[in-house]
N, C-alpha and C positions, 0 to 999 in steps of 0.2 A: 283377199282372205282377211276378213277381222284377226284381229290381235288382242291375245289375252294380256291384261298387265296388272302383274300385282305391285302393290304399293308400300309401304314399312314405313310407319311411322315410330313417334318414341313419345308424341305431347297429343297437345290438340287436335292435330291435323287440319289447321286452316287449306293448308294447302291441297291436302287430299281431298278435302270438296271440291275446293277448284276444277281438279281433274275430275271428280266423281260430275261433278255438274258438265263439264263439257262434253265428257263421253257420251252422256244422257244426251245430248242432243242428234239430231238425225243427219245422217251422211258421217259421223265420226264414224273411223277406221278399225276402232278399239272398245272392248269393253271393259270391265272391272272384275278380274280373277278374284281375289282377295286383297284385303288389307292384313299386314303382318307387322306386330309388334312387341318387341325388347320388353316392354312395359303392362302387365296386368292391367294397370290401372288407366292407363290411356285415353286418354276422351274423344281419340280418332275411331277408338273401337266401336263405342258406342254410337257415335254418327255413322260410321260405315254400316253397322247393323242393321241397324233402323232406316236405313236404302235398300235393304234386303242381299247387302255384298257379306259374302263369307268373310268371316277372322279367324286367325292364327294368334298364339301366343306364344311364345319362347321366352321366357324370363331370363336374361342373362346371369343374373346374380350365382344362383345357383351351380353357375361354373366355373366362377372364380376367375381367374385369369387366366382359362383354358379357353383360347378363342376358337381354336378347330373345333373342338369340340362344340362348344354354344352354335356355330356355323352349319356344322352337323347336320344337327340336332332343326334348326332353320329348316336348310335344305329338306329332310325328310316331310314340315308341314307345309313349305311350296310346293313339293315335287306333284301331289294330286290335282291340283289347280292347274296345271302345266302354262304357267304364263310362256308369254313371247318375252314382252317385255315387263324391265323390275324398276321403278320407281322413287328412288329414297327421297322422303318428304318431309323431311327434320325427323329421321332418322338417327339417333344420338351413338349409333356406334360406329368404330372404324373396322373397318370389314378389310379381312389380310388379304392380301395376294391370288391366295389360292383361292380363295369364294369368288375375288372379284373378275380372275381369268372365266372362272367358268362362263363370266358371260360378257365375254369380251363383243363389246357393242351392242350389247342392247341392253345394259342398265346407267341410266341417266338421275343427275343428280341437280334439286335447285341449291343453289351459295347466294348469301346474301354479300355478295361484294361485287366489284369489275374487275372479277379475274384477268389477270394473274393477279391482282392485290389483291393484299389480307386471307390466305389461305387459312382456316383454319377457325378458332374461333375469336371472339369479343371485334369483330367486325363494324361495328358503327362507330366505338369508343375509338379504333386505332385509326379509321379514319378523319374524324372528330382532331382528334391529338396530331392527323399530319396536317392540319388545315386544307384537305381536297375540299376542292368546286365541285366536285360531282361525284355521286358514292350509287350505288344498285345493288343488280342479283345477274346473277347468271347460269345459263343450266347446261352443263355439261356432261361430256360422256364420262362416265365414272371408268380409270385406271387404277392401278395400284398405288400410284403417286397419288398421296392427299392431295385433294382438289386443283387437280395438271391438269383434266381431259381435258380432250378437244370440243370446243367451246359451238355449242347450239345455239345460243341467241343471249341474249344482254338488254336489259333494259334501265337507263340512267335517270336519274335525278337530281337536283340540285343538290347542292345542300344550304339552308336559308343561314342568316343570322338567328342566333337565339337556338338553333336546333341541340338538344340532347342526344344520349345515345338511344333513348327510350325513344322520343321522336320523329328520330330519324330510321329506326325500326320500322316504327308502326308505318311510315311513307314510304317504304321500300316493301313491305310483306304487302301491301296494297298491287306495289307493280307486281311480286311474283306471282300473284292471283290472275294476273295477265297473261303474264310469260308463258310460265309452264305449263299451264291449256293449250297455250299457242304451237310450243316446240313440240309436246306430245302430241297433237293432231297432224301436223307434219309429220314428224319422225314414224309416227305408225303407219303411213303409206310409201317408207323408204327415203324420204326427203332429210339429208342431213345439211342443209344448205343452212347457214344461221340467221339466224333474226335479231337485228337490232333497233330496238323499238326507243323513242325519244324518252 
């Protein structure tokens, strides 16, 4: 059975192309529910549009530090779309416990680090600062615990002489363009086996 999957962005969504573009290909397992975002002004909304995928908007601001509420409020403009699976693709909110149970195992998330390192954010700089060999992304299953799930696939890279944190951004959101096509064409035929890609 095809699988709906909505996506939530907060910026660009480099990454929700990725997906939007692999879906698009034939024998994928999944299609594109919607794209939903935190953000009016989001530059993923208008790319997802212009592919002909529905958008949602939920402005957070609006609700202050009421996160059930803002969550709500979410829930109500997924709930039509009825995805399978939910997507966070730089995503810029922390989503509580109780939204996140609702969909215990099947909302997945890409990090730009090799979990268990650097939870959290400024990611390339903290790596930078510990002098790792090798820094990435990884996509895991989203729990309650910031960035703990259990780990879908991982893709590593050097890290060169000379690199910044800008740098080594841009060389690691390159592999995520990889990855998470990868794990979500797996994962939407039931496949939670990880992928470690060099």
């Amino acid at each position: 059975m095809t699988k709906r999957v909505a996506i939530f962005v907060s910026g660009g969504g480099s990454n929700m192309e990725a997906l939007l573009d692999d879906m698009a290909k034939p024998g994928h397992a999944a299609v594109p529910a919607v794209v939903v975002s935190n953000n009016p002004s989001a530059g993923g909304l208008a790319k997802a549009a212009a592919r002909g995928v529905a958008t949602e908007v939920v402005d957070h601001r609006p609700f202050g530090g009421d996160r059930p509420a803002f969550e709500a409020a979410l829930l109500a403009q997924l709930e039509p779309h009825a995805p399978d699976i939910y997507c966070l693709a730089g995503f810029m909110r922390v989503l509580t416990e109780g939204f996140v149970r609702q969909f215990s195992g099947r909302m997945i998330n890409i990090h730009p680090s090799l979990l268990p390192l650097y939870r959290g954010l400024r990611t390339h700089a903290r790596a930078l600062e510990a002098g790792d060999a090798e820094h990435g992304c990884t996509v895991h299953l989203v729990t309650p615990e910031l960035d703990e799930g259990p780990i879908l696939g991982q893709s590593r890279i050097p890290v060169e002489p000379g690199d910044t944190d800008e740098i080594l951004a841009a060389r690691v959101l390159r592999q995520e363009h990889i990855l998470y096509p990868a794990v979500l064409r797996r994962f939407a035929v039931g496949d939670h086996t990880p992928i470690f890609l060099p």
